[in-house]
N, C-alpha and C positions, 0 to 999 in steps of 0.2 A: 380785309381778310381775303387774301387773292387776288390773283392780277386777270382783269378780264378782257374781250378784245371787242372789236366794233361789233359785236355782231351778241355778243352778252355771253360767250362760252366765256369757261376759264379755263386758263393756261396753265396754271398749276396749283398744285393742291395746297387746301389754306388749315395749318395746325396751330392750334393756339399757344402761344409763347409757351416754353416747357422750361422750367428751373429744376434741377435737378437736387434733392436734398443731398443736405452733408451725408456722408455713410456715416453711420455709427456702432465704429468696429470694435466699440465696448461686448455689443452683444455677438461678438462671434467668437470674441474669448473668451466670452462666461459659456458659449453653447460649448466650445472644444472641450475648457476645463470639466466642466460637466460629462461630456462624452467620454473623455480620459479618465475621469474617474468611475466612471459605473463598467466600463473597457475592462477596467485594470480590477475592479472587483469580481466580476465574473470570470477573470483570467485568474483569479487569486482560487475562484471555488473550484476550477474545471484541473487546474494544475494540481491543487490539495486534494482533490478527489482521483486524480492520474496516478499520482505518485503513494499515495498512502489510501487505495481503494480499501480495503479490507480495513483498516486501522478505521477509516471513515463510518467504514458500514456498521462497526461493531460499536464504536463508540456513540455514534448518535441513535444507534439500538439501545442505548441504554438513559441514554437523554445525558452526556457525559461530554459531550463535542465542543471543545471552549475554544476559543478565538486562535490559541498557542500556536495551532498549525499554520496559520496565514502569517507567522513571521517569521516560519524557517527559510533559509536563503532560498535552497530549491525552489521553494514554492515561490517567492518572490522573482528568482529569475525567469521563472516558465511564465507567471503572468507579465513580467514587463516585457517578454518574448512577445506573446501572445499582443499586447495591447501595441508594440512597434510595428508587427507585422500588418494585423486588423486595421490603425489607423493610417499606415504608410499607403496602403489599397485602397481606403477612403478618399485619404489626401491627393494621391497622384489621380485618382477618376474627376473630382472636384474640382483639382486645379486645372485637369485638362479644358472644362468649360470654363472657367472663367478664362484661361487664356488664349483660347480659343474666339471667345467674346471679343479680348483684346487685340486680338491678329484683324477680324474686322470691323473695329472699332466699334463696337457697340458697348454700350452703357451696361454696367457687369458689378453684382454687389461681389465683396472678398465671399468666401466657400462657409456655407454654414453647417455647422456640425449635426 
């Protein structure tokens, strides 16, 4: 463990054999899919609430508010808006570290959501 010289210093420093486990980039597709989907729900309420404020307010004043509205297109284009822009700004801050990691070779798991 270390190379030492006549005099009993050592020369360089002694790290125990390191094996590096497999990644297991199973779970960074289940954390993304996950991420993407709770993303795209809160873009579903914040868009339905945007576009149809008053229609919202009134109806769940009355306990009347049923799911119908999260499948009009609008609503669905403002959330998948919403959910490209939010995880495109995660993505690009994430990848900068890990390729950043990569430029000086360090040891770098893929970007967890």
């Amino acid at each position: 463990m270390g190379e030492f010289n006549q005099a009993g210093e050592r020369l360089s420093p002694s790290f125990p054999d390191y094996k590096p486990q497999k990644a297991k980039i199973w779970i960074n597709i289940v954390l993304f899919v996950v991420t993407f989907i709770s993303t795209y729900i809160v873009g579903l309420t914040w868009s339905a609430s945007f576009i149809y404020a008053e229609a919202v307010n009134e109806l769940s004043s009355q306990g009347e508010l049923g799911t119908a509205i999260f499948f009009e297109p609008r609503v669905m284009i403002l959330a998948g808006l919403y959910v490209l822009v939010l995880l495109g700004i995660l993505s690009a801050h994430e990848l900068g570290h890990f390729l950043t990691c990569r430029h000086y070779k360090l040891q770098a798991t893929w970007p967890y959501f």
